[in-house]
KOLMIVO-966774 format. One record per residue: residue in one letter; x, z, y negated of N, C-alpha, C in turn. Coordinates in steps of 0.2 Angstrom, whole numbers, padded with zeros to 4 digits, always signed. Atoms other than C-alpha are relative to their C-alpha. Example, Ala and Ser with C-alpha at 12.3 -4.5 7.8 and 13.67 -1.06 7.14 Angstrom:
BEGIN
A+0004+0000+0006+0062+0039+0022+0004+0000-0006
S-0004-0001+0006+0068+0036+0005-0004+0003-0005
//
This chain:
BEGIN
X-0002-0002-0007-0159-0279-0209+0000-0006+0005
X-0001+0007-0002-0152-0292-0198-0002+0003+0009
X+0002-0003-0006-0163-0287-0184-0003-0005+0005
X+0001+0006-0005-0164-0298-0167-0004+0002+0006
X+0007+0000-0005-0180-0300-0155+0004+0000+0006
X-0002+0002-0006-0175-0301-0137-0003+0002+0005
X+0005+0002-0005-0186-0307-0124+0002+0001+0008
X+0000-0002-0006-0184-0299-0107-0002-0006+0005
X+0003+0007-0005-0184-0316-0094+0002+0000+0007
X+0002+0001-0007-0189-0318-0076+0003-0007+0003
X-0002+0006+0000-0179-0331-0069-0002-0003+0007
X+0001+0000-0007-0189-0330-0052-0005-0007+0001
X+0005+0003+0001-0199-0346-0054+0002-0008+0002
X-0003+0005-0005-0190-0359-0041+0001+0004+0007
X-0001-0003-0007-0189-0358-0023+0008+0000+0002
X-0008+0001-0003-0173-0351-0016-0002+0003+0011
X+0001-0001-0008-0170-0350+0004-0002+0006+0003
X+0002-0009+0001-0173-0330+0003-0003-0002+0000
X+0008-0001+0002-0188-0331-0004-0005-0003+0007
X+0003+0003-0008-0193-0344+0011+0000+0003+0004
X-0001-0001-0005-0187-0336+0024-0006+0007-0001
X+0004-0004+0001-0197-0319+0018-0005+0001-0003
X+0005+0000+0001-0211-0325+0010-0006-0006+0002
X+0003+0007-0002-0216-0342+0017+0001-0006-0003
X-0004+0006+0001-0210-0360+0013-0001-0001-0010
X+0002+0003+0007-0211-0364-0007+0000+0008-0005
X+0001-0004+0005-0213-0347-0013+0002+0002-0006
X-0003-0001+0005-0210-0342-0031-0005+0005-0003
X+0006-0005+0004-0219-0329-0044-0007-0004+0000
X+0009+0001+0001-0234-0342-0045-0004+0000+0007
X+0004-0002-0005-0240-0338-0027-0003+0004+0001
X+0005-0007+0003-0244-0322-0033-0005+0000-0004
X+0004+0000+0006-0251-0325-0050-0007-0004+0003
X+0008+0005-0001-0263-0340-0042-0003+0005+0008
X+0006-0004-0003-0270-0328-0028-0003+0006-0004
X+0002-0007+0002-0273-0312-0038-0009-0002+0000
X+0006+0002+0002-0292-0309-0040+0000+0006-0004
X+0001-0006+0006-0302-0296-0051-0002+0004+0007
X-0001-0009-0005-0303-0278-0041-0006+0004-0003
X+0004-0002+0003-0318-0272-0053-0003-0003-0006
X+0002+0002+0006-0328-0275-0066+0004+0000-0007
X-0005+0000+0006-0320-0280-0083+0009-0001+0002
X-0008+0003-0001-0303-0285-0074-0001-0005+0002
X-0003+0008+0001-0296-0302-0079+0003+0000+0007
X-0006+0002-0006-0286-0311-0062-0004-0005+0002
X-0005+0001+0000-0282-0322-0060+0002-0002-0009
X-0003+0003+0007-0270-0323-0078+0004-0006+0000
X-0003+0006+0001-0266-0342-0079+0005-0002-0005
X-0003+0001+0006-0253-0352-0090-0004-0005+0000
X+0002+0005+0006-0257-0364-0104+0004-0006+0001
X-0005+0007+0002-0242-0374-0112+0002-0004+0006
X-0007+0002-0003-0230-0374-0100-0004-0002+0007
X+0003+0002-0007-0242-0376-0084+0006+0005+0008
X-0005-0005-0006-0233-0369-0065+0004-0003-0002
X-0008+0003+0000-0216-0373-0072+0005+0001+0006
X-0006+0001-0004-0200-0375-0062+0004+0001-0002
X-0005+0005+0004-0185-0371-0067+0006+0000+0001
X-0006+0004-0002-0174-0379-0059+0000-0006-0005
X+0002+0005+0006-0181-0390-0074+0005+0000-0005
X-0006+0000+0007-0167-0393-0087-0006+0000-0007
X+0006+0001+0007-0183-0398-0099-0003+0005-0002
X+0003-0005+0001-0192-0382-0095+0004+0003-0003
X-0004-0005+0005-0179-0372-0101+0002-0001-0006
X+0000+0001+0005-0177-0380-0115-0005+0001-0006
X+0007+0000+0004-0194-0381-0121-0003+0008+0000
X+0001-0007+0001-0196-0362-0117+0001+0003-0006
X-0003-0003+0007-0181-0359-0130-0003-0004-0006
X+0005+0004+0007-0190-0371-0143-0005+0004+0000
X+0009-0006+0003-0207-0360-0143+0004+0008+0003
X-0003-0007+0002-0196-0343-0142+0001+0000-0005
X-0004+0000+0005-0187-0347-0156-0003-0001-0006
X+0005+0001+0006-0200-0356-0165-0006+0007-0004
X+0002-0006+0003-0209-0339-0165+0003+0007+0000
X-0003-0007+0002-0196-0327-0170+0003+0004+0005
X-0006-0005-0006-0186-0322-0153+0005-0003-0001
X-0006+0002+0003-0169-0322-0156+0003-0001+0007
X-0004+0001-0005-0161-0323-0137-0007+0002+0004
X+0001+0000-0010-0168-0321-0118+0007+0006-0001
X-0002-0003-0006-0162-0307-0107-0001-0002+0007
X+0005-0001-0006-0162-0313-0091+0002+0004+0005
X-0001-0004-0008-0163-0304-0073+0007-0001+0002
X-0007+0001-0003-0146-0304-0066-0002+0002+0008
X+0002-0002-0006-0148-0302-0048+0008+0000+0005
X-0006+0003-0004-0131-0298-0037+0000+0005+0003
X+0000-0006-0005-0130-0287-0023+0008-0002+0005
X-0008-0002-0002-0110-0284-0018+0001-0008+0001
X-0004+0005+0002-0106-0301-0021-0005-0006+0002
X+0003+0003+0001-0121-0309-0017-0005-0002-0006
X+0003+0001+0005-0130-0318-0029-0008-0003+0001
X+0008+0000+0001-0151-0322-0031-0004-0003-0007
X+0003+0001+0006-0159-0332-0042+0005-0002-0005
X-0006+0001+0005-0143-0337-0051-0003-0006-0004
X-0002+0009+0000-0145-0357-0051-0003+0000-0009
X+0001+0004+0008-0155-0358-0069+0004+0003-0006
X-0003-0003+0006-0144-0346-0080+0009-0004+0003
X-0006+0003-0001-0130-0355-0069+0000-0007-0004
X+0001+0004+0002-0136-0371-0074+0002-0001-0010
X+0000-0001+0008-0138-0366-0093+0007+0001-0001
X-0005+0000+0001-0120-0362-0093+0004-0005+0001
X-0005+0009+0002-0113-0379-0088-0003-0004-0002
X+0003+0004+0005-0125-0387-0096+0001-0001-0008
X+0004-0002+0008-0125-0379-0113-0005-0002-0003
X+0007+0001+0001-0143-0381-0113-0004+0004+0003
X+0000-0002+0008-0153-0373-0121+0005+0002-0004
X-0003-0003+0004-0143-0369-0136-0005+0003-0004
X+0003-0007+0002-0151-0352-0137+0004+0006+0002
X-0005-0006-0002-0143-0334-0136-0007+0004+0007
X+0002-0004-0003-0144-0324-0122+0003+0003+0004
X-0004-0006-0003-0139-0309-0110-0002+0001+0005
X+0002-0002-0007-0140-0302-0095-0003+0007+0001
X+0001-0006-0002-0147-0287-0087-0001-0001+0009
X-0001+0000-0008-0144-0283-0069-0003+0005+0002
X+0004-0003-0003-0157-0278-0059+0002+0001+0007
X-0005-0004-0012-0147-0267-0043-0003+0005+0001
X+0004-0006-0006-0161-0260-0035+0002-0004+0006
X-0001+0004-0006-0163-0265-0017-0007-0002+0000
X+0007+0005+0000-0175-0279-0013-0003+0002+0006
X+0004-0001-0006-0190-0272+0000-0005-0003+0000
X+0006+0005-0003-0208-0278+0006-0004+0005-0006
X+0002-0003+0001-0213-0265-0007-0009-0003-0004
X+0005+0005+0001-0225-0279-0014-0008+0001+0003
X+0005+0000-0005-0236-0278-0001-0001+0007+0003
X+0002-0004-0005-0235-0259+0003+0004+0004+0003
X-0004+0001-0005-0221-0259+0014+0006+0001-0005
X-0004-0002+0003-0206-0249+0006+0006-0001+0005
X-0004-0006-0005-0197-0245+0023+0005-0007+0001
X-0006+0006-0004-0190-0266+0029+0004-0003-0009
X-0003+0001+0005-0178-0268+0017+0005-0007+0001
X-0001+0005+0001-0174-0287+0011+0008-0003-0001
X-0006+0002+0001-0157-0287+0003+0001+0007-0004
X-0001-0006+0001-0150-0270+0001+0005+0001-0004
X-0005-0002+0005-0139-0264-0015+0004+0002+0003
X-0006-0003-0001-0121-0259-0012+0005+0002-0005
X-0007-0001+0006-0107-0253-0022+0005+0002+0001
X-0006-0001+0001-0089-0252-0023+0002+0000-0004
X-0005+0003+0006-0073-0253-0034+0001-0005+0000
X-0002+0009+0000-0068-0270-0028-0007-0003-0002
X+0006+0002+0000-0087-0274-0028+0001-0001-0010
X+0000-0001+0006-0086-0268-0047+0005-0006-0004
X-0007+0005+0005-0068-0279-0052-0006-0008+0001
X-0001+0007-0002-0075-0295-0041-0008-0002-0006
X+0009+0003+0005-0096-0294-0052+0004+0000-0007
X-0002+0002+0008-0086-0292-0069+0006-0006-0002
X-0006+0004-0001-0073-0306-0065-0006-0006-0002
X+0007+0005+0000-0089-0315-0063-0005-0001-0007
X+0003+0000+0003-0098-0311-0075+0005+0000-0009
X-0005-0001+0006-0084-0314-0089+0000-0007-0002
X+0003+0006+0000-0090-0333-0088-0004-0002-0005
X+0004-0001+0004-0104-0329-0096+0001+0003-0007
X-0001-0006+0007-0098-0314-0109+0005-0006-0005
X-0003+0003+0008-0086-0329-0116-0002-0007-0003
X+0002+0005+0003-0099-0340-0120-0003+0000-0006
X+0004-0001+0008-0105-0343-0138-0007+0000-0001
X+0006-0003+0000-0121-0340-0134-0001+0002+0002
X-0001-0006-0003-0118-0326-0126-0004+0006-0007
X+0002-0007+0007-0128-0310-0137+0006+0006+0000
X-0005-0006-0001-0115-0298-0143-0002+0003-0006
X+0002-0003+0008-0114-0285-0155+0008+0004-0001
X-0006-0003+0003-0100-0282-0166+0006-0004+0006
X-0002+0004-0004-0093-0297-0154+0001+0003+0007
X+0002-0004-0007-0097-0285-0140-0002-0005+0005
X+0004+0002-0004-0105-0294-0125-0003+0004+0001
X+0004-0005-0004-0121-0284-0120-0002-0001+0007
X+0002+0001-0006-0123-0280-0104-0005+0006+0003
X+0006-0006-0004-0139-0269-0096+0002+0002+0008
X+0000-0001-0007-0140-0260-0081-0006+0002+0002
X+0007-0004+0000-0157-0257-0076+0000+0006+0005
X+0000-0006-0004-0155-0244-0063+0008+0004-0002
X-0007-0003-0002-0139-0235-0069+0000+0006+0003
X-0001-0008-0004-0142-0218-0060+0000+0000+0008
X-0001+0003-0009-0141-0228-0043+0009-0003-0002
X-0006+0000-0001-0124-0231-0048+0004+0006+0003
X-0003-0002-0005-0112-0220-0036+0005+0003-0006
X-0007-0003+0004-0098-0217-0050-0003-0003-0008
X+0003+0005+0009-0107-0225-0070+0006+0001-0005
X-0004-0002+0005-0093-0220-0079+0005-0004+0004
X-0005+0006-0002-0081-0229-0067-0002-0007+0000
X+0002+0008-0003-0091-0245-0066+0001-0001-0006
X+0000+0003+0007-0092-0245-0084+0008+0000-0003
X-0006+0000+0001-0072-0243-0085+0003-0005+0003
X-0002+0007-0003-0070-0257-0073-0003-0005-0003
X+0002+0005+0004-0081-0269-0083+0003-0002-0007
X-0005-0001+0009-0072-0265-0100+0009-0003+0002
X-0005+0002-0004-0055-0267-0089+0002-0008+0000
X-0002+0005+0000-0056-0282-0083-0002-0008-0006
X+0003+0004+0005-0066-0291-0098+0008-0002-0006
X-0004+0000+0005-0051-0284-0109+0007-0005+0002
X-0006+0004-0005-0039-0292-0094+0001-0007-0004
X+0000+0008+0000-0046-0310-0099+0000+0000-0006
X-0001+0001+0005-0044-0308-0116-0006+0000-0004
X+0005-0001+0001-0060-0304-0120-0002+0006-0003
X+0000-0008+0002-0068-0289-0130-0005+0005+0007
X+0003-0005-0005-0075-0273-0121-0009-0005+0001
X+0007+0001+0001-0093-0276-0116-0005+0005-0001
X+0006-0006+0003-0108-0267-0124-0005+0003+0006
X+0003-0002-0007-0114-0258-0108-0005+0004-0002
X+0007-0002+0003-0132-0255-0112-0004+0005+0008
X+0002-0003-0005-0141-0240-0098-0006+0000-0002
X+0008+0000+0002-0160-0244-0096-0002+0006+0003
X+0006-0009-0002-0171-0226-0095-0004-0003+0003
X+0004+0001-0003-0182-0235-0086-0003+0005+0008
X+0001-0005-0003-0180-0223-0072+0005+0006+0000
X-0004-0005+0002-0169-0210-0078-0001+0001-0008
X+0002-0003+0008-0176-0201-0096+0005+0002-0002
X-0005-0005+0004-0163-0191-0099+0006-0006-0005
X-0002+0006+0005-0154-0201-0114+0008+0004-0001
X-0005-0002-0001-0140-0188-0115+0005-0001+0004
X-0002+0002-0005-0136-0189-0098+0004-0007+0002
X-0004+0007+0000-0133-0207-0097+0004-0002-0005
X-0004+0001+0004-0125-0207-0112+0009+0003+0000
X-0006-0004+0000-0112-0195-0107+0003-0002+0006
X-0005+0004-0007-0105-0207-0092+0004-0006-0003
X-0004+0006+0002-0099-0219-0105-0005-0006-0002
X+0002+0004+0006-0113-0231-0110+0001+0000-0008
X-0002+0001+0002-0112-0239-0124-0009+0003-0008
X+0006-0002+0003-0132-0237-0131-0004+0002+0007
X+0005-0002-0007-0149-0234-0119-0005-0005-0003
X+0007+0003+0000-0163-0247-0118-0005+0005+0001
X+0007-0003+0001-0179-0237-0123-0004-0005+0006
X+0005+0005-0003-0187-0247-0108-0008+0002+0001
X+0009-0002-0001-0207-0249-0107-0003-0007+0004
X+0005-0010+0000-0218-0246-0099+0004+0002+0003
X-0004-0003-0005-0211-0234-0091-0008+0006+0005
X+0007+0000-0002-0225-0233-0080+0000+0008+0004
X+0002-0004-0002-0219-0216-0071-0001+0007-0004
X+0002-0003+0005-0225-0206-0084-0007+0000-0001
X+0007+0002+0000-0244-0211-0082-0004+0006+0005
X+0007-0003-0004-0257-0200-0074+0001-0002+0007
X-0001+0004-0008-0255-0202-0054+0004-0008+0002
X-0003+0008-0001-0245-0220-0058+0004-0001+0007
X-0004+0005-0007-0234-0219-0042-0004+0004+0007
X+0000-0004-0007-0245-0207-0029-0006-0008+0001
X+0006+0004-0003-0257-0225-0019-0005+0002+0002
X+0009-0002-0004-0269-0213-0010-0004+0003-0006
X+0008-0004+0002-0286-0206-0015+0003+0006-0004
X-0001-0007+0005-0284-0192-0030-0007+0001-0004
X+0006-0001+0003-0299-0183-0035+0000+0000-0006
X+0000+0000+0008-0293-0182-0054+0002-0008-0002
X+0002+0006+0005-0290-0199-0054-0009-0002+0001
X+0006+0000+0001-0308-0202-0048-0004+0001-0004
X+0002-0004+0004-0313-0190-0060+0002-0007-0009
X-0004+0005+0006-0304-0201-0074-0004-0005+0000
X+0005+0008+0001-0310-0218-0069-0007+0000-0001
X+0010-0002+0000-0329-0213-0067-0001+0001-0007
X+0001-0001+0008-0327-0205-0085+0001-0006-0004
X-0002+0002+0006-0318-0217-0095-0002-0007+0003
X-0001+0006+0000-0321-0233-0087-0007-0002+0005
X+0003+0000-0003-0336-0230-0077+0000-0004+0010
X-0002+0005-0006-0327-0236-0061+0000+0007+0006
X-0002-0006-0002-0329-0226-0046+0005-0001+0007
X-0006+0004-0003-0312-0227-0037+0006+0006-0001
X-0004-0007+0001-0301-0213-0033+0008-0003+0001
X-0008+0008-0003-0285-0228-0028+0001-0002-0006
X+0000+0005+0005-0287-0239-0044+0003+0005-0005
X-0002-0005+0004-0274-0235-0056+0000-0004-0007
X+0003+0003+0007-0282-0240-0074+0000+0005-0007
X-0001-0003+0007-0277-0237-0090-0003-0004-0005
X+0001+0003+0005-0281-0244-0109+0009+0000-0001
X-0007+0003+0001-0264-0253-0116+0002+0007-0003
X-0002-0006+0004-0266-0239-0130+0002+0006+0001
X+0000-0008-0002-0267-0224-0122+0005-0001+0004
X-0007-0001-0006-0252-0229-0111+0006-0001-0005
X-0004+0002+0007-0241-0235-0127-0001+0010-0002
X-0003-0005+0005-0246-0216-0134+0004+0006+0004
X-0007-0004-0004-0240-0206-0118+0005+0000+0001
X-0008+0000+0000-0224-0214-0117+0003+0000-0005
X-0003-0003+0009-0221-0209-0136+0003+0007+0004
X-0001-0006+0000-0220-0192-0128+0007+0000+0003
X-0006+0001+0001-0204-0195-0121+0006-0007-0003
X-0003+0003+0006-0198-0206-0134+0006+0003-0003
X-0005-0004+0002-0182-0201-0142-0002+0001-0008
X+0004+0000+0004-0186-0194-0158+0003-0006-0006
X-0004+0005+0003-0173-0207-0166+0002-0007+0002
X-0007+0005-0003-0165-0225-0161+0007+0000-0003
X-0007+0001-0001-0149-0220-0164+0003+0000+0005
X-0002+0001-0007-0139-0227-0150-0004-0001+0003
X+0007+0004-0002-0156-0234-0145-0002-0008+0000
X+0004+0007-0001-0160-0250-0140-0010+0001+0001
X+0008-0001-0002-0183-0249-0143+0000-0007+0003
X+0002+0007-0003-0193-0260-0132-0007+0000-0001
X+0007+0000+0000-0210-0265-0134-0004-0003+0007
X+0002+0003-0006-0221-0271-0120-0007-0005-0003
X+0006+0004-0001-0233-0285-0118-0008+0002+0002
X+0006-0003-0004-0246-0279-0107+0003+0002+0007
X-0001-0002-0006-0248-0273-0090-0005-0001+0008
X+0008+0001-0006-0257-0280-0073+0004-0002+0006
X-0003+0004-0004-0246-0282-0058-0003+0003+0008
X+0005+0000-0007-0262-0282-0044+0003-0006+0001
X-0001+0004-0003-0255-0299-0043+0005-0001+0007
X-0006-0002-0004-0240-0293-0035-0002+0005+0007
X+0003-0006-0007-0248-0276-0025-0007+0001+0000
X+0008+0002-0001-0267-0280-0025-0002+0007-0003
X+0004-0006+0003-0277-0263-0027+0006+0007-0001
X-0006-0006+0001-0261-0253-0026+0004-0002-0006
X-0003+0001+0009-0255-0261-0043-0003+0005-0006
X+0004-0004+0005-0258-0254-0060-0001-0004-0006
X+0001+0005+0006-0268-0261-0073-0001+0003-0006
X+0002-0003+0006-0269-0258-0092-0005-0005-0004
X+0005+0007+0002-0284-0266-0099+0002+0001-0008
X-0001+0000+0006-0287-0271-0116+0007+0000-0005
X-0006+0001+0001-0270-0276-0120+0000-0010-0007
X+0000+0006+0007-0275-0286-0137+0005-0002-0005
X-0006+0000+0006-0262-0292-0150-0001+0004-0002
X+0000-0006+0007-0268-0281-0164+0004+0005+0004
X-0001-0007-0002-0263-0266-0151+0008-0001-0001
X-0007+0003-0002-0247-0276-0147+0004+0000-0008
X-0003+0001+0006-0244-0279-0165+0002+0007-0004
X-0003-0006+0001-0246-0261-0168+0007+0005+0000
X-0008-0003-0003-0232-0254-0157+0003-0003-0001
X-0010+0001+0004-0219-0267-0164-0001+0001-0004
X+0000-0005+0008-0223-0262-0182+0003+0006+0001
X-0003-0008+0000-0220-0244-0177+0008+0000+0002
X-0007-0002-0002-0206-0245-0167+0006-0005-0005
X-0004+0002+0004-0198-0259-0179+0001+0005-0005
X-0001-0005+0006-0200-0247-0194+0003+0005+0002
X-0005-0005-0003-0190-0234-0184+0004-0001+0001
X-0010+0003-0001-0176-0243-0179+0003-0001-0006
X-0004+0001+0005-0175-0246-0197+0001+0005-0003
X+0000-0005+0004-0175-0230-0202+0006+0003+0004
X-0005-0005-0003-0162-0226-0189+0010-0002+0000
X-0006+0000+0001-0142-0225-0190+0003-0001+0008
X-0002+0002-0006-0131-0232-0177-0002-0003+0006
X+0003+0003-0005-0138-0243-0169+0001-0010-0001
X-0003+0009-0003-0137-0264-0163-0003-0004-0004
X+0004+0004+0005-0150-0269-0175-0005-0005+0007
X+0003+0006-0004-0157-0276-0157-0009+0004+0000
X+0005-0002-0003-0175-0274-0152-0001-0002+0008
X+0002+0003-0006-0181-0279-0133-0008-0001-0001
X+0010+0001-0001-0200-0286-0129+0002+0000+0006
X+0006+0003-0007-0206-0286-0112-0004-0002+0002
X-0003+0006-0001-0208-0300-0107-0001-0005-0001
X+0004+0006+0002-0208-0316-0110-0003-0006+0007
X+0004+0003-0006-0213-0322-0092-0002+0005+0005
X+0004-0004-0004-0219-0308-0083-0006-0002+0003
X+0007+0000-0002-0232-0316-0074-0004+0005+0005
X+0004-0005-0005-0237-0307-0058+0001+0009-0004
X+0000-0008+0003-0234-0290-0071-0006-0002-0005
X+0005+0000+0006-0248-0296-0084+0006+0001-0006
X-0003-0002+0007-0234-0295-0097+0005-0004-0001
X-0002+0005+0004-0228-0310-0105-0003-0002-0007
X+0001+0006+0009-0226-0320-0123-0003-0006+0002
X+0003+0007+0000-0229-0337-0114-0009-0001+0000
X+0007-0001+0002-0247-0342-0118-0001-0002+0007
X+0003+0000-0008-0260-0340-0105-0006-0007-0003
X+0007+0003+0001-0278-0349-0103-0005+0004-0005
X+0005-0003+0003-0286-0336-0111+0001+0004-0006
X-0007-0002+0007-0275-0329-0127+0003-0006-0002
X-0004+0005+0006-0266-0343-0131+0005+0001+0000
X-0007-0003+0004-0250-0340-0140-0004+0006-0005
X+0004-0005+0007-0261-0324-0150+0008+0006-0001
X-0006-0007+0001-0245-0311-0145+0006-0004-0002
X-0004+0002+0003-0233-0324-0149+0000-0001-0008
X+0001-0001+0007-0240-0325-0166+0002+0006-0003
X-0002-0007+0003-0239-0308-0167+0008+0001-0003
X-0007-0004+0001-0219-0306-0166+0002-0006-0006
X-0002+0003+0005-0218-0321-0178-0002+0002-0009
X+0003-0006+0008-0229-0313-0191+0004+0005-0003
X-0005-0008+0004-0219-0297-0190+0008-0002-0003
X-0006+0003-0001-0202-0306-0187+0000-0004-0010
X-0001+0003+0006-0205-0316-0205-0001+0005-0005
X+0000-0004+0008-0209-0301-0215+0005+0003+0001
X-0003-0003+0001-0194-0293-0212+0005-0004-0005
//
């Protein structure tokens, strides 16, 4: 089985003028990660890097040296962020750069992250940063754009498909027309259709999404709203109840789980098949860096666990019919989320080992 890794990447890790104006001069993901602290006993924070140090990467070298230890340990491509709100773009410059560069020579793909950008970080849902929009023209002028990429040779395709993800597709206004304008003008420029991939990340329904004309559905994880109290921030006497018991923490706010125990809840809606399934595993989970005590953390988020749920779920995909032979990990740089492959200070490369172990026996 010719089955390929794909490492979910963050490409937020250079200062762009945004970020300045709304978070203060220099900002980038590691302003978060190096303030976090610990919230209670037995929480790690701050989670530091190892190899790679606070990279930059506006770095040609960084990026290379990523895809050398991705690849060295059995990921077959990067996904990264796409970020474009009605024709503006965010975060472009290092997946721009990689394409007139031709450096790395590693595969990769996009997924387009069209939520609206707010202060939710810190609390504050209501001022909203750079607001999602959509059109038809919006839809011709992003896939005209995006046709740059889809005809690059290391570009990830399937069945010479381009994949393309949507991570919110139920915030799209018309889905079946967006995905009919992308197939459209791809086929315009000589190009084949694109693999129009819909993340369940906030919409379960696998059906549903299916029936607007996707092509498959990313199994996305975590899918944190599935969790025990994971999106109410105030005071709940049954989480209290919870934390006191299992963790002896007494905190009716703190949303605390074990890796495992949140790995077996989101089985429950798991589809019982990946047919037309994209699985994704997850790293871990701790993003107080980003919303302090209103984050949610998963402790004990050890390889072996880690290694667990890709077995399982690799052994299913193999078992299943119609399907892209793809996997997804989240993530290979998630720092302010606690769920990253790059090594830290305190693991190492232990989960990188992991996906290399499993990756060889197949």
């Amino acid at each position: 089985m010719d089955l390929r890794y794909i490492a979910l990447y963050l490409p937020q890790f250079h200062p762009i003028k945004e970020n300045n104006e709304w978070w203060g001069e220099g900002f980038t993901e590691w302003t978060n990660v190096t303030k976090a602290k610990p919230l209670f006993k037995g929480h790690q924070q701050p989670i530091l890097p190892a190899d790679f140090g606070f990279y930059d990467l506006r770095l040609e070298q960084t990026r290379i040296e990523q895809a050398q230890m991705a690849k060295e340990y059995g990921i077959d491509g990067f996904c990264y962020y796409h970020y474009w709100f009605h024709g503006k773009k965010l975060i472009e410059r290092p997946a721009t750069e990689m394409l007139n560069s031709k450096k790395p020579d590693f595969p990769y793909c996009f997924c387009w992250a069209n939520e609206t950008w707010s202060r939710r970080w810190i609390g504050d849902e209501q001022e909203v940063l750079m607001k999602q929009e959509y059109s038809v023209e919006d839809d011709q002028n992003h896939a005209d754009y995006l046709c740059q990429f889809f005809s690059d040779e290391r570009y990830i395709k399937v069945d010479g498909r381009p994949v393309f993800v949507i991570y919110r597709p139920g915030d799209l206004p018309n889905a079946t027309q967006t995905i009919d304008t992308f197939k459209s003008v791809a086929l315009s420029k000589g190009l084949k259709e694109p693999f129009i991939v819909a993340s369940n990340s906030h919409l379960w329904d696998n059906d549903q999404l299916l029936s607007y004309g996707f092509d498959a559905i990313l199994n996305f994880r975590p899918q944190l709203g599935i969790l025990p109290y994971a999106n109410n921030d105030e005071f709940v006497w049954g989480r209290l109840k919870r934390n006191l018991k299992k963790y002896k923490l007494f905190d009716g706010k703190m949303k605390v789980f074990d890796y495992q125990e949140a790995v077996e809840i989101m089985q429950i809606i798991e589809p019982k098949n990946f047919d037309k399934v994209i699985p994704c595993a997850f790293v871990g989970w701790d993003n107080t860096a980003r919303r302090g005590a209103k984050g949610i953390v998963m402790l004990d988020n050890q390889p072996e666990y880690f290694e667990k749920e890709l077995l399982r779920i690799t052994d299913k995909l193999k078992k299943s019919n119609s399907n892209s032979n793809l996997l997804f990990i989240n993530a290979w740089n998630e720092w302010a989320e606690g769920n990253k492959l790059e090594p830290d200070s305190k693991l190492g490369k232990e989960h990188l080992e992991v996906v290399k172990k499993i990756k060889c026996s197949l």
